[in-house]
N, C-alpha and C positions, 0 to 999 in steps of 0.2 A: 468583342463580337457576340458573344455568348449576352451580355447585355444588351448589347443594339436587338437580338433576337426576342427575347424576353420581354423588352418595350413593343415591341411593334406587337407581339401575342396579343399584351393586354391591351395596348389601340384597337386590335381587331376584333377580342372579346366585349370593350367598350361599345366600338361603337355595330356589333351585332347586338348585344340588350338592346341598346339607344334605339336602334330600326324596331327590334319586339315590342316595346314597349310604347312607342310613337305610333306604329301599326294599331296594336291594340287598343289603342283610344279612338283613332283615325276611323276604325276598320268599326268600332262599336259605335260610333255617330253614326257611319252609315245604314248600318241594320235598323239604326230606330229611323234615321231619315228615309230608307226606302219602303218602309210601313207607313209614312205618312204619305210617302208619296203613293202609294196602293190607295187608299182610301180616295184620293185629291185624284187619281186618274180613273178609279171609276163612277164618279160625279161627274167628272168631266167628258166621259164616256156617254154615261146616262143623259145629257144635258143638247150633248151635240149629234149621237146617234142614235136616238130614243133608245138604247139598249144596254141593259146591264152585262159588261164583258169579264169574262173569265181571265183571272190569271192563275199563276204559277202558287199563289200565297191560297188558292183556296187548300181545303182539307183533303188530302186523298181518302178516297172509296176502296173498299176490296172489292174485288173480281173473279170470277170462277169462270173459267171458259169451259163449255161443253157445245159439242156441234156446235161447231160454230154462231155462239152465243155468247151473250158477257152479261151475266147477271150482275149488277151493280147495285151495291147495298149502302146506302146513306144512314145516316145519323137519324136516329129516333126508329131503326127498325123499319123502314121506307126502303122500297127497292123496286129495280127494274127493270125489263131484261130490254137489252139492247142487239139486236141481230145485225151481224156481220158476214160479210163475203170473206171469202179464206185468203185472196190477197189483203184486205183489210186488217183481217187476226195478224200474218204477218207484219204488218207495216206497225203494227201497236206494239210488237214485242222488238220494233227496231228503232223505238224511241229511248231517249239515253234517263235512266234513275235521275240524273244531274238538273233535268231542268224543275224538279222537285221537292229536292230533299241537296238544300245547300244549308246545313245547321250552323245559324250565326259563332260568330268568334266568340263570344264571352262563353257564351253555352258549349263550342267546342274546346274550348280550354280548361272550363269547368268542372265535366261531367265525363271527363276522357274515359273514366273507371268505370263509369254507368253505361256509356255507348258497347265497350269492350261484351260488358255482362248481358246488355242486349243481344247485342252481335254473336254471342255464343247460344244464346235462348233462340235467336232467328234462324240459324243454320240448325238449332236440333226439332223446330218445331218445321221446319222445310222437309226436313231429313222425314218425319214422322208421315207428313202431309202426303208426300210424295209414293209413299208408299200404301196410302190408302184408297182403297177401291171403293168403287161406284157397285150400286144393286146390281147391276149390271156386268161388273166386271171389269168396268173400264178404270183409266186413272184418272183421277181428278185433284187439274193443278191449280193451286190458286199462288196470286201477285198482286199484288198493289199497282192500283192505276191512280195517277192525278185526274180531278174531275174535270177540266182544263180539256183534256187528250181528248177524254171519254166524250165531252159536249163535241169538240171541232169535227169526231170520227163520225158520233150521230147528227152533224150538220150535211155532209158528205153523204152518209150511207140514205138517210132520209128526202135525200134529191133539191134539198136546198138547192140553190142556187147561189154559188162561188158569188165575192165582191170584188171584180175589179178595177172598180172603182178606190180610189188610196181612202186611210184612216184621214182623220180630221188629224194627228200630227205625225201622219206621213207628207213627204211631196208630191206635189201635184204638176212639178212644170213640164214640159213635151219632154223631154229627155227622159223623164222617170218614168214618163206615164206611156212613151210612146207602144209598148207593147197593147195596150188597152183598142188600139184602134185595128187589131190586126185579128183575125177568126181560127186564123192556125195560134194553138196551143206548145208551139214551140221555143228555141232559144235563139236569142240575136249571136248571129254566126257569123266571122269577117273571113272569107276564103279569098286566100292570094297564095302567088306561084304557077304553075302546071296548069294548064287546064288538059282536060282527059282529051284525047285522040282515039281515033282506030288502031294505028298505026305506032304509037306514041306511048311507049311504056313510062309510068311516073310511079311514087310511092307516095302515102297519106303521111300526114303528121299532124295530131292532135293535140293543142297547147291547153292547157288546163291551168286558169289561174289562181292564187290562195287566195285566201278571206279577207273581206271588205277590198275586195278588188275588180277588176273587170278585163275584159278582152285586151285594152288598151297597152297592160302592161306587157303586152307581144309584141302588140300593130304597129307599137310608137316606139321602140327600142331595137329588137334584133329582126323583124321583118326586113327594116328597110337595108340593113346591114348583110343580109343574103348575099353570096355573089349569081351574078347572072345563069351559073350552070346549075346550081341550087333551084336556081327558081325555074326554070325551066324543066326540073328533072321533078321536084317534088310539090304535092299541092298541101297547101298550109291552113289548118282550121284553126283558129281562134274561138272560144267559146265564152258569151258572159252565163255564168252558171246561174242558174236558178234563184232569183232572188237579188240579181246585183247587176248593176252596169242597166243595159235595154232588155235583159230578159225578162220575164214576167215574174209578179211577184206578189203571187193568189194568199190574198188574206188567213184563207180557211188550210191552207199547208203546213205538215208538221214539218218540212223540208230534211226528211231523212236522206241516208245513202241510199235508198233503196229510188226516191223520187229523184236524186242529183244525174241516179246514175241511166234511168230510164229516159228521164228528158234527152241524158245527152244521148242516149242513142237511137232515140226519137226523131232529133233537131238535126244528126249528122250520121252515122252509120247508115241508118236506113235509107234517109231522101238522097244521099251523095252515093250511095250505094258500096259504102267502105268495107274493103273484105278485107286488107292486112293494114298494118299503122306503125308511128313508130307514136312514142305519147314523150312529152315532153310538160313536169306539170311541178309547181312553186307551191311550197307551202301544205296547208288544207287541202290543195291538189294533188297532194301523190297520194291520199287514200284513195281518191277517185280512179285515181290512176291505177294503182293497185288494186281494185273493187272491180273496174273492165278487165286488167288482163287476168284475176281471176276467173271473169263469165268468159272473158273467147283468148284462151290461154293459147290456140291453133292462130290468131290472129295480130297478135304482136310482136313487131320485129326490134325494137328497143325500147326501153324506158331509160330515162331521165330526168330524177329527182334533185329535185333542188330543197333543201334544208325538210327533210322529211320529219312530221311532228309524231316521231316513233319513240314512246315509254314504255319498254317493258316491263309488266307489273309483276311484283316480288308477290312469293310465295303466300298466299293467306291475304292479301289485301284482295280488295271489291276495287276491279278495273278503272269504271267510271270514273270512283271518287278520287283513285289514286291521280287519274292523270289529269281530273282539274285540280288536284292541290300544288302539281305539276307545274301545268301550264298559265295559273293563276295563283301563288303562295300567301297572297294576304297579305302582302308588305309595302310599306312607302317607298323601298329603295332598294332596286332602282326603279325610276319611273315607270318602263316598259311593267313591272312586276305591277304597279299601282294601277296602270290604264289597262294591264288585263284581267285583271283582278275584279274592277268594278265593271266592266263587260261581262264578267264569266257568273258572279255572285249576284248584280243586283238587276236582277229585270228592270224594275220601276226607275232607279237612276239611270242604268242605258239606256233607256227610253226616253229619261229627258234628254240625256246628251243627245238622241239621232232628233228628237223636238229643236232641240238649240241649232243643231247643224247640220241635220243631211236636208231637214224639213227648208231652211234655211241658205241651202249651198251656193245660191247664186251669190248672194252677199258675200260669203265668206272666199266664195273665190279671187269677188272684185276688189276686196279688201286685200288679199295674197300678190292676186300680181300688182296692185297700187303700189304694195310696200317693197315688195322685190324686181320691182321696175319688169316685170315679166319674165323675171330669174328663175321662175318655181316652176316644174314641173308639172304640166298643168291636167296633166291624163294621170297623173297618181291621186291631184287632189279628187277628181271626175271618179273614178273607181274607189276612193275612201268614202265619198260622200251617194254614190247614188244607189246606195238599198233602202230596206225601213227595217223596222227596229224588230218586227216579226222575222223576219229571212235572217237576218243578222242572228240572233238568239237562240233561234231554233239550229241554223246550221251548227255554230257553233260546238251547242251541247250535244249534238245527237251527231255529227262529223268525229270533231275531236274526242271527245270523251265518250260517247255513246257507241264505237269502234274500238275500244281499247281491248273488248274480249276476241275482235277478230282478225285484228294485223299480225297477230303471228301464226292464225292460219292463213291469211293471204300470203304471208311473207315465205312460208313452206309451199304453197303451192308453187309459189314465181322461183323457186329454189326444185324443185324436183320437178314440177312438169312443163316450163319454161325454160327452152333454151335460148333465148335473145339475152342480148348485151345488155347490164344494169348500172349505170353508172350516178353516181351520185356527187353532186357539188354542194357544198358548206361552206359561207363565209367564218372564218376563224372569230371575225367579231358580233357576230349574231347573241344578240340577247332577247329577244320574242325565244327565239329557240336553240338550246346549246347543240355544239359540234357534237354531244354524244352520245344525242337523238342519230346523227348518221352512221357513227360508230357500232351501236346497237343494230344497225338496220344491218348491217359489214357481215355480223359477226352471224344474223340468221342467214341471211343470203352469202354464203365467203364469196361466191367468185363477183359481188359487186366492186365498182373499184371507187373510192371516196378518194373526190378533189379536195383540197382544204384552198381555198382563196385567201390568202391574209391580208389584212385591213381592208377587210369588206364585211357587212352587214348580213341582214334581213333582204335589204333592199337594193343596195349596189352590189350585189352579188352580180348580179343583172346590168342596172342601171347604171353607166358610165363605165363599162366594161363589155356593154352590148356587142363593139365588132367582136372581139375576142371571144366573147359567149358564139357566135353567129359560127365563126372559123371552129370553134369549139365540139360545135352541136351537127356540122357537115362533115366531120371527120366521124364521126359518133357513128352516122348516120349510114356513111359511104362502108366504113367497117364493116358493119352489119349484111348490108348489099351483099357485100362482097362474100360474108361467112354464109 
């Protein structure tokens, strides 16, 4: 026994090098191929838009905000002041460090002793900054902005005019684009159940879907699964959030929380006239979720998370970075680790894959059901394929990673001045995100109650367990009523 123990150690010590080592070749082709392909997308930018576009690879500027100001100091002693409205200065400091500063693999394997000595010279030169005074008297803070942000903020603040019209390798077909023909600046919204009476008491329920998803994965699963007392007692919002499915999906958007969370209550609170809810939200969705019942904490009668992307960050690490080395580790194996990986780390390759396939989806659809005789679920493919590669990148970083300093004061407040029911479901075989993301979420909030589902996913949490989720989320629901 003691042998058979011993052997399997060293298989698993094998084949973890074997993964390291495979990664870091893998993961170093791509740092040099997503620099080529930076160069090869802004010719091709230049070529088809007359205009030279910003990404992520250019140099960051520093910053000084004073009255609401951003004096912005480029390279050769050149500088500029840029004038900002005071929701703007917010919206810049609620962009995540991540979509900036992803220091390649060879160089963070390298230099780990150099970063460390940096990182100790950054927080004592912060420490010093922060404590010095303006002629004035005031404080004055300075932070590193990408010039990327700074150009999109001065396109916006300067009265530009927004492009709703798609990039040359975005999609263009009426499904993508249908937002483009409509003059409200709102979200494609599917309301079913209840309609409101005089007479006629109902309750809201706001479905909030995760990333590279859309409405669909409600409307077409547990919607129709409702029983008839459900649907008549409660009215049902579906929302495609900002950027994905029919919502709109403005070129010139950093797509922060703060945008995710204003549409939605733009598109549905206000026009539907929502004063209590209960929120039911997958994924990327229960920050948002957690994000409203922070603003109208008097206004939520349950929540219901499903596979919450909750990292609590250890003592001395930098939030951001910690939860994309998280949620993206830089490995070939397992897959899910590789395909989030190159989404989270390389701009220029995600953006050939959404060029290959969201630009593309009609084909790869009719390729799908050709090959699975119309086996496939055809509202999952529809919600993986209809964003672009801007909405996709930005939520991403500035969602998941760019939140990471503030879910555990969301998660206090939904714990002390929240008293609605919290319940949480986790498929036992989820690999996008482990069961101990729910665990942690348990352990700030105690009286949440975590479902464990086994042999379910990410995705069949949901998906082929829909009545059950449906009988699942009325009981939930009717509790609540009733407390």
């Amino acid at each position: 026994m003691a042998a058979r123990d011993k052997s399997r150690s060293l298989l698993a010590l094998s084949g973890r090098l074997l993964n390291e080592a495979v990664s870091l070749i893998v993961f170093s082709f791509l740092d040099l191929l997503d620099t080529v392909l930076c160069f090869l997308f802004k010719v091709a930018d230049f070529f088809v838009e007359a205009e030279w576009k910003q990404c992520y690879c250019s140099s960051a500027k520093e910053a000084i905000t004073s009255s609401g100001k951003i004096l912005v100091s480029g390279q050769g002693g050149e500088s500029k002041v840029i004038c900002l409205t005071s929701s703007r200065k917010l919206q810049l400091e609620d962009v995540s460090d991540t979509l900036y500063r992803r220091p390649s693999l060879v160089s963070e394997v390298s230099k780990s002793t150099v970063n460390e000595l940096r990182k100790l010279k950054l927080e004592t030169t912060m420490l010093q900054s922060s404590s010095e005074k303006t002629k004035k008297g005031k404080v004055r803070s300075t932070f590193t902005v990408n010039s990327t942000i700074v150009e999109m903020l001065q396109g916006k603040i300067g009265g530009q005019q927004s492009h709703p019209i798609p990039r040359w390798s975005d999609c263009d077909c009426k499904t993508c684009t249908s937002w483009t023909s409509s003059s409200r600046e709102t979200l494609f919204v599917r309301v079913d159940g209840a309609q409101v009476a005089e007479n006629k008491v109902t309750e809201d329920v706001l479905f909030i879907h995760g990333f590279i998803s859309s409405s669909k994965f409600w409307t077409e699963t547990i919607f129709p699964n409702f029983s008839s007392s459900a649907k008549s007692k409660y009215r049902m919002f579906a929302v495609d959030l900002l950027g994905f499915g029919r919502s709109p999906k403005p070129t010139d958007s950093l797509y922060t929380l703060r945008e995710h969370v204003e549409m939605i209550e733009r598109s549905i609170l206000v026009p539907f006239e929502v004063k209590s809810f209960h929120i039911v939200a997958h994924s990327l969705g229960c920050i948002l979720a957690l994000a409203l019942a922070v603003k109208h904490p008097s206004s939520i009668k349950s929540l219901t998370l499903l596979a919450p992307p909750y990292f609590p960050v250890p003592k001395g690490e930098q939030g951001t970075q910690y939860v994309l080395r998280r949620v993206a580790p830089r490995r070939v194996w397992p897959p899910i680790a590789l395909g989030a990986s190159i989404a989270c780390w390389y701009e220029h390759v995600s953006r050939t894959a959404c060029l290959l396939i969201c630009k593309h989806h009609r084909l790869w659809e009719f390729l799908t059901k050709l090959l699975t005789r119309n086996g496939c679920k055809t509202f999952l493919l529809e919600g993986f394929f209809c964003h672009t590669h801007n909405a996709a990148w930005h939520t991403l970083h500035n969602i998941i990673c760019g939140t990471a300093g503030k879910l555990d004061e969301y998660l206090d407040v939904v714990r002390d001045r929240l008293k609605c029911q919290v319940t949480v479901f986790h498929g036992r075989d989820d690999e996008v995100l482990p069961l101990e993301c729910s665990f942690n979420l348990q352990s700030r909030i105690p009286r949440a109650r975590v479902k464990v589902i086994d042999n379910k996913d990410h995705i069949t949490i949901i998906v082929g367990r829909q009545k059950a989720f449906a009988r699942e989320l009325e009981d939930i629901w009717n509790t609540s009523s009733t407390a």
